[in-house]
C-alpha positions in Angstrom: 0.3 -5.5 -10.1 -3.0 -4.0 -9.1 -4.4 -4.0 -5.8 -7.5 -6.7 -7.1 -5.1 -9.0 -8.2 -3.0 -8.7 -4.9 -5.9 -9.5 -3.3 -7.1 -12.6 -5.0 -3.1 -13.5 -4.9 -3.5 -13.3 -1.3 -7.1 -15.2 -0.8 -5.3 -18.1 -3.0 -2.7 -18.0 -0.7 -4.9 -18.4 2.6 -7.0 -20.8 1.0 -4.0 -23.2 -0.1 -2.4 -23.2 3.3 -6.0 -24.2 5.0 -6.8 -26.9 3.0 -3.0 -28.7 3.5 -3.6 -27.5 7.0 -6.8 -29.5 7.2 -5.3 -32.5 5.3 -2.8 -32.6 8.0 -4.8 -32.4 10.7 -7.2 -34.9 9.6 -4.3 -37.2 9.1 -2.8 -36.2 12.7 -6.3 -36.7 14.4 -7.2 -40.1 12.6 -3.5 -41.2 14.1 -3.9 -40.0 17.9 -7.4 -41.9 17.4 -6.2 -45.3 16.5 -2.9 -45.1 18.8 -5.3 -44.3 21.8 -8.6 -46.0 20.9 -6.8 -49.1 19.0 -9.0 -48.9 15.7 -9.8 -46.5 12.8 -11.4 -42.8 13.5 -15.5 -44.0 13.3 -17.2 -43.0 10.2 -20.8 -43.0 10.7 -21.9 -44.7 7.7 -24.1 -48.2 8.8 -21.0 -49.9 10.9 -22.9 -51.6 13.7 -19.8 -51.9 15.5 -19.6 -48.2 16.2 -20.8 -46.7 19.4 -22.9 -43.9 18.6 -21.2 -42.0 21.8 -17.6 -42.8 19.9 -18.9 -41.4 16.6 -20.3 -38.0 18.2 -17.1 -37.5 20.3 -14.8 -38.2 16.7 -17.0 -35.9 15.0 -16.3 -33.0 17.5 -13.0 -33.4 17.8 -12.5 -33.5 13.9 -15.0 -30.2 13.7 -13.1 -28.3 16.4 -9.6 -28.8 15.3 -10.3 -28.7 11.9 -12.0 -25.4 12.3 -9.3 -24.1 14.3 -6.9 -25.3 12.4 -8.8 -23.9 9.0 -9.0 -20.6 10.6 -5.1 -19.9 11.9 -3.8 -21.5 8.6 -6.1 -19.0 6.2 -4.7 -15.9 8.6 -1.2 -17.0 8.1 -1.0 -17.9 4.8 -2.9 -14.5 3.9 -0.7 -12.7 6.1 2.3 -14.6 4.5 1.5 -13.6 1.4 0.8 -9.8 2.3 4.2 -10.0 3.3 5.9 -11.0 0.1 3.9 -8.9 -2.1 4.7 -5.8 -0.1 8.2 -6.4 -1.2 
């Protein structure tokens, strides 16, 4: 296997393992949120019932993490896959 090839094997790789990371911690966010707040994570879209002060604070919590999150997940899974292809 060529070098270009382990390195698009290993991009694929990191990019896989961010977006389930992501999924998951949408999913784990949007739970915390309605166990603590008692209702669904606020959307934005036209809902008069949403405080505009609830939907900022949802969206940086849901940026942050998921950036975070994003970030560690596409070094691991990269450096995962380095790992095995070095084998």
């Amino acid at each position: 296997m060529n070098d270009r090839t382990q390195e698009l094997l290993v991009k694929g790789a990191g990019t896989v393992t961010a977006l389930a990371a992501a999924w998951l911690v949408q999913r784990a966010i949007s739970a915390v949120w309605k166990a603590v707040r008692g209702h669904d994570l606020p959307t934005g879209k036209d809902d008069a019932d949403e405080a505009v002060g609830e939907v900022v604070a949802a969206a940086v919590v849901t940026g942050a993490l998921g950036a975070l999150v994003r970030v560690l997940a596409t070094r691991g899974g990269a450096k995962a896959a380095r790992r095995i292809l070095a084998r």
